[in-house]
N, C-alpha and C positions, 0 to 999 in steps of 0.2 A: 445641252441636256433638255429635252421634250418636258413640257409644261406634265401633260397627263404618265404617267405609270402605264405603259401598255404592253415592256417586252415582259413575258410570264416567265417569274422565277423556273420554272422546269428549261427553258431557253439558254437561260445565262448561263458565262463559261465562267463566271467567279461570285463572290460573296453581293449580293445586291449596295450597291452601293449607299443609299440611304434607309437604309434599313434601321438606324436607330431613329429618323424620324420616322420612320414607316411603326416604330415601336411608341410611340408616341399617341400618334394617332389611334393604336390598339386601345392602350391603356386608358384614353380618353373615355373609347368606349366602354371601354368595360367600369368606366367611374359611373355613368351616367345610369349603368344596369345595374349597378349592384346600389348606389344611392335610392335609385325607386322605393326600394325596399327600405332601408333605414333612417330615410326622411321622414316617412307616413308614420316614425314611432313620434316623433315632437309635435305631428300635426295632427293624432288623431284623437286629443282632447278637442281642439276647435272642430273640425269635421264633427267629433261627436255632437258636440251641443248646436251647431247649426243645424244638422242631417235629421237629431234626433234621433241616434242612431244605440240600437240597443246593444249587448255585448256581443250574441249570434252577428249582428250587423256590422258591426266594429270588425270581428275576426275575417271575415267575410271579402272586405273590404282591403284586408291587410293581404290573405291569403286567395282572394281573387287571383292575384299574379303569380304566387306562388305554382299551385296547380299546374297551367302550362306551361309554365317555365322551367318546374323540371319535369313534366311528362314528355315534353317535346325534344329535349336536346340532344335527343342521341341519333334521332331519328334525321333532324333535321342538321346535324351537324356531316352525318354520310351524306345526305342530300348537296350540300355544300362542299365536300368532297369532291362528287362525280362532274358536278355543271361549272362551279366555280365561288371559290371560297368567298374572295371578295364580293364576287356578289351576292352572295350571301350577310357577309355586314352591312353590305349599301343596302340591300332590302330589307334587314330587322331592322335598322337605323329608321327608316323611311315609317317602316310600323308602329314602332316606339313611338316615334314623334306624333304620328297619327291618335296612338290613343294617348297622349299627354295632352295635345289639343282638347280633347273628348273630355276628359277628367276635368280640364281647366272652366270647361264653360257645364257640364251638365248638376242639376240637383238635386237627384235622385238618387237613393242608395243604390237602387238595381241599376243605373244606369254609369254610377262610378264603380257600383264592382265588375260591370262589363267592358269600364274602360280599363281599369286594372288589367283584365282578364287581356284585352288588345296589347296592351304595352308587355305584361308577359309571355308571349308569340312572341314579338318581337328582341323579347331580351332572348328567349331560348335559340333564335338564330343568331345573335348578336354572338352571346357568350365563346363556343363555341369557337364561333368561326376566328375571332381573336385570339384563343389559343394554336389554332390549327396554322393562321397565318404566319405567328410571329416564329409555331417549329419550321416551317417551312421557306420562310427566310432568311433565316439565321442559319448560320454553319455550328455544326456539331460544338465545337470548342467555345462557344459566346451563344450558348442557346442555354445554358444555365443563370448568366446572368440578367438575360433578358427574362428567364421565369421569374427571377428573383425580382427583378421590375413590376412586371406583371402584379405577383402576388403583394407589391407593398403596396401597389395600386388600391386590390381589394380590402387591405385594411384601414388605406388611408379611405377610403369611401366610407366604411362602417363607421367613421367619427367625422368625417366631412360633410357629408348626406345631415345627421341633423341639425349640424352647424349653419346649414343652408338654407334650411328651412326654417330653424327659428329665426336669422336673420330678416326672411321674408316675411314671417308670420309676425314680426314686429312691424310693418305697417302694408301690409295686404293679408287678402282673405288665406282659405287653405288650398285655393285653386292653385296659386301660385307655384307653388310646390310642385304641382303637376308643369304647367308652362315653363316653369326655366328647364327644362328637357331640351325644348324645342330648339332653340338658338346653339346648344351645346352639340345635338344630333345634327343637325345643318353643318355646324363647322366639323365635324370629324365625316359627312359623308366627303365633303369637300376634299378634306384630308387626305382618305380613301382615295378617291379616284387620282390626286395628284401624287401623292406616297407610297400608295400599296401595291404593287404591283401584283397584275391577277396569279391566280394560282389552281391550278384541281389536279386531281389523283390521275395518274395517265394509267391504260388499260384495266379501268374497273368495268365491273359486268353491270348487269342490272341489281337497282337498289333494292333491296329484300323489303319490299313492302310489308310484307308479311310479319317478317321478324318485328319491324318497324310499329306494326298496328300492336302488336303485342306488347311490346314495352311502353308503349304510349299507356293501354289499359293497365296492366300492370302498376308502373308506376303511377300512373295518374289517381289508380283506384288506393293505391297505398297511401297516399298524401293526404286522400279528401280524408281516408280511415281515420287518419293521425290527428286530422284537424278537427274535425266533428267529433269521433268517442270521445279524447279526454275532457272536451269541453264542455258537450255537450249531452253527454252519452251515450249509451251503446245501444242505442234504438237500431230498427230493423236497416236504416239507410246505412250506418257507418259499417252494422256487419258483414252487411252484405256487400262493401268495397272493399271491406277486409277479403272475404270470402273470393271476390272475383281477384282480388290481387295477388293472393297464395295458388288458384288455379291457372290465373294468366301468367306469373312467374314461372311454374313447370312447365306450363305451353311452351311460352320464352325459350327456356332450355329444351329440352325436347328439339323445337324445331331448330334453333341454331345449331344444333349437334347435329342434324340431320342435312344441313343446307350447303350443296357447295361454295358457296360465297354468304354467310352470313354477314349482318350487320354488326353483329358484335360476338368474335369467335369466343365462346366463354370457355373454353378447354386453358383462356389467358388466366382465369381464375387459380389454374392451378400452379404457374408461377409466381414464388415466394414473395419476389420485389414487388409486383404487381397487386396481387389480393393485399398484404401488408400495408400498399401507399392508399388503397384504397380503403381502407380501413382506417388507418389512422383521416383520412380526409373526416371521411363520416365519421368518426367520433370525437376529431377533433371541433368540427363545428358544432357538432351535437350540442357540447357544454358552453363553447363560447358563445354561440349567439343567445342561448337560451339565459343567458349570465347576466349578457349583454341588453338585451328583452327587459327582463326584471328590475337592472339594475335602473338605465333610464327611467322608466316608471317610480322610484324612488327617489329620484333627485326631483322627478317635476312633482308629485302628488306630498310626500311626504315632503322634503326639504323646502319645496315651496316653488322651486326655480323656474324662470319661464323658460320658454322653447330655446330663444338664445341661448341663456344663460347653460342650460344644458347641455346645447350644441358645443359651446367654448369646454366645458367641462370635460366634455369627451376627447379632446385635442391632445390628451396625454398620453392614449392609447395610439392615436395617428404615431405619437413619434417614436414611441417605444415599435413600432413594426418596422419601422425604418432601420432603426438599431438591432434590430434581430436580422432584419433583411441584408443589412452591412456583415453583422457576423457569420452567417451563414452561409454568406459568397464567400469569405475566408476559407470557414472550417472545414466544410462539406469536403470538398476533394482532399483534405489531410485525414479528417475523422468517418467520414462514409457516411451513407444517408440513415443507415440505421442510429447511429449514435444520435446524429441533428432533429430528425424524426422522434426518438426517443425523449431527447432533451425536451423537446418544444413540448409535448406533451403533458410532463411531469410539470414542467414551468404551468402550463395551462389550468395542470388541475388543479396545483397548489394556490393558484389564483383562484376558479372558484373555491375553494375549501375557506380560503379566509373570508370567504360570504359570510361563512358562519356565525360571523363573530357581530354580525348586525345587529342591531337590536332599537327602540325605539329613542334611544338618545343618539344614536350614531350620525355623522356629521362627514360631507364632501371628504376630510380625510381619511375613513373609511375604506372607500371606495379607489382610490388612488392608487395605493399599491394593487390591490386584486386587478387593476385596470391596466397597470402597466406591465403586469406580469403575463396577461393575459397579450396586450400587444407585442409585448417580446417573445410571446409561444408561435402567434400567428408568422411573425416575418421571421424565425429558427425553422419551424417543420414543414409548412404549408410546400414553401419553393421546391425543398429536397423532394418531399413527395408528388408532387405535379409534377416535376421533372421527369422522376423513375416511372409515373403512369403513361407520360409523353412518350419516352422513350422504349415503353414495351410496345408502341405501336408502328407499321411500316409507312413510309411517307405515303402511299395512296390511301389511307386509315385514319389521318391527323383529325379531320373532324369529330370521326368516332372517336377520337381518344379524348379530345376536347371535349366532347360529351360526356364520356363515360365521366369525366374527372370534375366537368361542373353536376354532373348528374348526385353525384355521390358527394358534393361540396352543399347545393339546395336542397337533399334529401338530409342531412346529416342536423342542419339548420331548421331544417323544417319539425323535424321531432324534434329537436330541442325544445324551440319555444313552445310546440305544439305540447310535449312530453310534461318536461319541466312547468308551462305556464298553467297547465292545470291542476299542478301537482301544489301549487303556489296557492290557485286559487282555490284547494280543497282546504289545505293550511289556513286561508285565511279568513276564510267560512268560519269553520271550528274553533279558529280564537276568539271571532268576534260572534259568537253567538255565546261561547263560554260570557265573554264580556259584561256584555251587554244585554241579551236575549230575553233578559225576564222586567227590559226594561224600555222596550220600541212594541210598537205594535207590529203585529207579524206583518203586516204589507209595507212596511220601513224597516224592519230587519230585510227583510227579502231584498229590496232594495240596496240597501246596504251591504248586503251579502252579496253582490251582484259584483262588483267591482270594488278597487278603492274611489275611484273617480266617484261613483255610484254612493256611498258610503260616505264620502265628503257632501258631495249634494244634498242629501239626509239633513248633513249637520247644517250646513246653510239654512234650511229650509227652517229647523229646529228656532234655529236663534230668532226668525222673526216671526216664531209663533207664539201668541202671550201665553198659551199652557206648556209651555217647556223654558223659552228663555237662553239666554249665551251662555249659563252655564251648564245645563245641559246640553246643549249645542257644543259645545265645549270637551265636556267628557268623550262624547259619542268621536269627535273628531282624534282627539287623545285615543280612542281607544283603535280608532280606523289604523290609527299608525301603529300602534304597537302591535294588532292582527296584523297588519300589512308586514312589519319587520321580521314577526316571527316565522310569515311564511316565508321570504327571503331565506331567513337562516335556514331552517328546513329544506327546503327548496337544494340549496347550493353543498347541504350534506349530502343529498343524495344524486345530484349533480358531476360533485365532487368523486362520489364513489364511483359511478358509473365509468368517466373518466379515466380513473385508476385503473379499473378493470379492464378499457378498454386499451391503455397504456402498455398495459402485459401482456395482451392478447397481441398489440400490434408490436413489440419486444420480441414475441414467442414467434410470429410468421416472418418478420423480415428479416434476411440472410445477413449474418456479419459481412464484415471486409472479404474475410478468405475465403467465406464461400462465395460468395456472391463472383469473386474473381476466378474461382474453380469453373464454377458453372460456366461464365463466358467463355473461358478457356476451351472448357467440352464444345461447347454450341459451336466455336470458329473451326475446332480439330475437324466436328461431325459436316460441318460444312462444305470444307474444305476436301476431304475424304469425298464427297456426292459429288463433288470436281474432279476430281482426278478418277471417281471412275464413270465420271459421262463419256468420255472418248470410248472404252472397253465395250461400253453397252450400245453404242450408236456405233460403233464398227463390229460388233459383233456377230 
């Protein structure tokens, strides 16, 4: 057997032979893209007080990556289609690494939110193309349980990511965070070239650049809206990405309904399986990560915990996905992906809903159930539905499908924290000026009003001033947390609700068993029928 991967699965006359380590290597990557992200929540108190970084700068810094990461992936996951898949991982690999180097040594906000912005390019080719490769080497019959791999992947990251980082942040700076990328990205390109064997779409036409530019604008103008109004407001900048986003979205449509070869035929919209899993993606991250967001923030600020300690804390959620991810390969082919869809959902909401129950005495047990409920939601619905978005797509497609399904997985995520965290942060305002307000000076309220982080600072500052003292230092601090829990509770009511709604909506679009099995049924008849009378019409 050859050192390097070089006969192209489209080639081979059977099932690629190491293709589970070839899935190995996938998931590597996709640990290392989706940790970027859920690292930076344990390291971005030290970043803060190194950077001096304000809370526009903080968001900034977090959602640098965000941005291209999901404007890009649809775009660039057909790109990796047409030339070739894997090489499409060995080059976002190459990227990624590139700016984790950059982040690790620069000390400059503008110049860490631009390494962000590098390493997110790189994740949005990354993403992608590890969905497209692991449909594409795998046989129909064991391409279920490798989604199911795949997806406990990305949850075991959301609780590994900042286990990893407070690890580090116990005796290195917050660079660090960034550099252990690097060593990780080296061995799966290694990986890649020795286990993946290449792959691309045979007879595609040209890439719809077009279609391409537009979903970039579109989505890319939607993210920045989401991130900037709630936080910041709805100044003339975030309207007007709202503005270009709702006019580039119709463009979007319009021209792919016009296109003989679009990037993303969206007439798939109107099949049930399809809009349904995509749905529940986006609404299912919607609440967990924004749950997920809030919650970390309350173990390190209020409970006290450091980076580690918080990272170990989160390790409950890792396994609870794994246990969802084990059930779910069970159930799905007995109970259908409507039902496993459904479930994971309801599990999810019900987790945040016991958010509610926060309050300023509340204590790590707390947190545990809503945490494990929520890791059991990720690894039950996540797989069923990536699966059914995978499988609405043709193998010359697989990128775009990996697209479409990370697209709507970072877009879903992205309003959450963006949606929910400002929704928190108006909550938390409002308690704590109810509080305290007639008893800070307005440029220490403000402050304090700014963050909790920001609001603790205050109280420090307080205690070693002789006109105030550690018991008022004291209260103020007391009072941060009890704003701070009550936005929590708040927060995860309407979290919780949103959820719900969204639960019913994706209940109401996706097909039970018998239909879902009718419709195949028609689809092979109607097939099969355009077979039998090609002969009549070409001798005719």
């Amino acid at each position: 057997m050859p050192l390097l991967a070089t006969t192209p699965v489209e080639k081979m006359t059977g099932p690629y032979a190491r293709r589970w380590w070839a899935l190995t290597v996938l998931c590597l990557s996709l640990l290392i893209v989706v940790m970027a992200n859920t690292s930076l929540i344990v390291a971005a108190p030290d970043m803060t007080a190194d950077l001096g970084l304000s809370s526009s700068d903080l968001q900034w810094v977090i959602d640098g990556y965000t941005v291209p990461y999901a404007a890009l992936m649809l775009v660039l996951g057909a790109i990796g289609d047409k030339y070739s898949r894997r090489g499409a991982l060995v080059t976002g690999l190459v990227v990624f690494a590139g700016g984790s180097v950059m982040g690790s040594l620069v000390h400059e906000t503008g110049l860490v939110v631009a390494a962000r912005a590098v390493m997110g390019v790189g994740a949005a080719v990354v993403m992608p193309a590890t969905l497209s490769l692991l449909v594409a080497v795998f046989p129909r019959g064991e391409r279920a349980r490798a989604i199911t791999a795949w997806t406990a992947t990305s949850g075991l990251a959301i609780a590994v990511g900042p286990l990893v980082a407070g690890w580090l942040l116990e005796d290195h700076a917050w660079g660090s965070t960034f550099l252990v990328n690097v060593p990780v990205a080296v061995l799966a390109v290694v990986g890649a070239l020795v286990l993946v064997p290449p792959s691309r779409a045979a007879g595609t036409g040209r890439v719809d650049y077009v279609g391409g530019l537009l979903s970039i604008v579109s989505v890319g103008s939607l993210v920045y809206a989401t991130i900037e109004g709630p936080h910041f407001g709805w100044g003339p900048g975030p309207i007007a990405a709202a503005v270009v986003a709702g006019v580039g979205s119709v463009a979007f449509v319009g021209w792919e309904l016009r296109h003989p070869h679009p990037m993303l035929d969206v007439r798939r919209f109107l099949e049930r399986p399809f809009s349904g899993s995509m749905l529940a993606v986006l609404f299912f991250f919607f609440g967990t990560y924004g749950a997920i967001y809030y919650a970390t923030q309350f173990l390190q600020f209020v409970l006290g915990y450091g980076a580690l300690e918080t990272g170990v804390r989160l390790l409950p959620l890792a396994g609870a996905v794994f246990v969802g991810a084990a059930v779910t390969g069970r159930l799905t082919p007995k109970l259908g992906v409507r039902a496993m869809v459904g479930s994971g959902m309801a599990i999810g909401t019900a987790g945040v809903l016991l958010l509610v129950l926060i309050d300023q005495g509340s204590t790590y047990a707390d947190f545990l159930a809503p945490m494990l409920l929520l890791g059991l939601a990720i690894g039950l619905s996540v797989s069923p539905a990536t699966d059914t978005i995978m499988g609405s797509f043709p193998e010359s497609e697989l990128g775009v499908g990996g697209g479409a399904n990370d697209t709507a997985l970072e877009l879903g995520g992205s309003l959450g924290i963006a949606v929910l965290g400002s929704l928190l942060g108006t909550a938390y305002r409002d308690e704590l000026a109810g509080l305290v307000g007639d008893r800070l000076p307005a440029a220490a309220l403000g402050t304090a009003q700014d963050s909790v982080g920001g609001g603790l600072a205050v109280a420090e500052r307080l205690a070693t001033d002789p006109a105030a003292g550690p018991e008022q230092a004291q209260a103020l601090a007391d009072a941060v947390h009890r704003a701070f829990a009550q936005g929590v509770s708040t927060t995860s009511l309407v979290g919780g609700v949103i959820m719900a709604a969204g639960t019913a909506v994706v209940l109401a679009v996706l097909p039970g068993r018998r239909a879902r099995k009718a419709a195949q049924e028609a689809a092979q008849e109607e097939t099969a029928e355009g077979r039998d009378a090609e002969p009549s019409r070409s001798g005719g």
